[in-house]
Each structure stands twice: as C-alpha cells, then as structure tokens.
C-alpha positions in Angstrom: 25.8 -25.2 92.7 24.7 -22.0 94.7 22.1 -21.8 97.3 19.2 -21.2 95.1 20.3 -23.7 92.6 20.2 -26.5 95.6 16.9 -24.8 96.5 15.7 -25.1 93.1 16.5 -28.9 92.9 15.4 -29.8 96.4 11.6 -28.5 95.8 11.5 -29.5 91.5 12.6 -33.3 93.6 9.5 -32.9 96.4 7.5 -32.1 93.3 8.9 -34.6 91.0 9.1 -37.7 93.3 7.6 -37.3 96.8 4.7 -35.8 95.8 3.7 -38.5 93.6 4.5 -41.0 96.5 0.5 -42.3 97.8 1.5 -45.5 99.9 2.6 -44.9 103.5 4.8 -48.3 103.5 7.2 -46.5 100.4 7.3 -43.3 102.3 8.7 -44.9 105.8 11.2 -46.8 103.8 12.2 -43.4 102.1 12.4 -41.8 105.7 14.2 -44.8 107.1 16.9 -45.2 104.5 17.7 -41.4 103.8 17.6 -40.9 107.8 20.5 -44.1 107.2 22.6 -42.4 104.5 22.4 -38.9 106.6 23.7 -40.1 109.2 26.8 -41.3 107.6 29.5 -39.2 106.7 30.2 -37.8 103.5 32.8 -39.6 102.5 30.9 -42.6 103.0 28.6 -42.0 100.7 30.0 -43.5 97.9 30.4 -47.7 98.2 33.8 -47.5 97.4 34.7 -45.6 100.7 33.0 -48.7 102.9 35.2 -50.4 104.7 35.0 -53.9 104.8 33.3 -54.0 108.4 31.6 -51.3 107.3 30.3 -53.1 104.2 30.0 -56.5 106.2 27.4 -54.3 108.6 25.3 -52.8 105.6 25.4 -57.0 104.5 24.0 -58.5 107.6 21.4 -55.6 108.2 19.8 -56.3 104.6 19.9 -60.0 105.3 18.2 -59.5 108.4 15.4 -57.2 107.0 15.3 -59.7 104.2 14.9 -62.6 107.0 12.2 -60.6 108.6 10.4 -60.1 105.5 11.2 -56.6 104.8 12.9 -57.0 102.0 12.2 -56.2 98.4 11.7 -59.2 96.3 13.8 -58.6 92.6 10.5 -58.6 90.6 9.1 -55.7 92.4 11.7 -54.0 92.1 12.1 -54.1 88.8 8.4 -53.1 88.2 9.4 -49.8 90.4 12.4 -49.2 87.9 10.0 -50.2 84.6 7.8 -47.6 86.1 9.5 -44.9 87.2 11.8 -45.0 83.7 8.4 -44.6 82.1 7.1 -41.5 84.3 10.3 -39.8 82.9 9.0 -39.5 79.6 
C-alpha cells in the first residue's frame, strides 16, 4: 500500500466510522483501546504472538473493567455488530 493509498483509507475510515460516532462514552473507549493496541508492538498485534503472561495481563485487565462495571454486556454487543452489519449496506 503506498502513502496515498494509506492516506486514502485512513480519512474514507474517519468518514466511514468516526464521523458517525455521537456518544462521547464510545469515543473514550475508541481512544483508550487504540491508544492500548499502539502502544504494543507490531508483532503483538495479532493474538497469536501473546505470550501467555502477556495474554494472562490482557485477562485480568478485562476482568477488572468488567468488575468495575466497564464492561460490555454480550447483548449490547451484539446489537453494535447487528447494527453496524446493517450500515454496510
């Protein structure tokens, strides 16, 4: 992919998806797990490269969130996927 391919994607993806983003809530969860994913390295990036501390750590931080209440219950989520499947029609 050249420069201006990448370019291309990044701003059709801002106009795709973030821009249809209205709740403040979804956005810092955006921020706060891409800011997460960034900040590992590449090779990480794929949950087959975790290592098993590393995949024990990404375990206890989700139950903790979920403790905490920050969690996304399985219904909800599954109304995010129903809906965003049918935006891409």
């Amino acid at each position: 992919m050249t420069a201006m391919e990448l370019q291309q994607w990044k701003q059709n993806f801002i106009r795709d998806y973030l821009d249809e983003i209205d709740s403040l809530e979804v956005m810092g969860k955006l921020e706060k797990y891409t800011k997460r994913i960034l900040s590992k390295k590449a090779v990480s990036l794929s949950p087959i490269a975790f290592s098993i501390e590393e995949a024990n750590t990404e375990i206890d931080m989700a139950e903790k969130e979920l403790s905490e209440g920050k969690g996304i219950k399985e219904t909800e989520m599954h109304q995010f996927f129903e809906e965003w499947r049918r935006n891409l029609k």
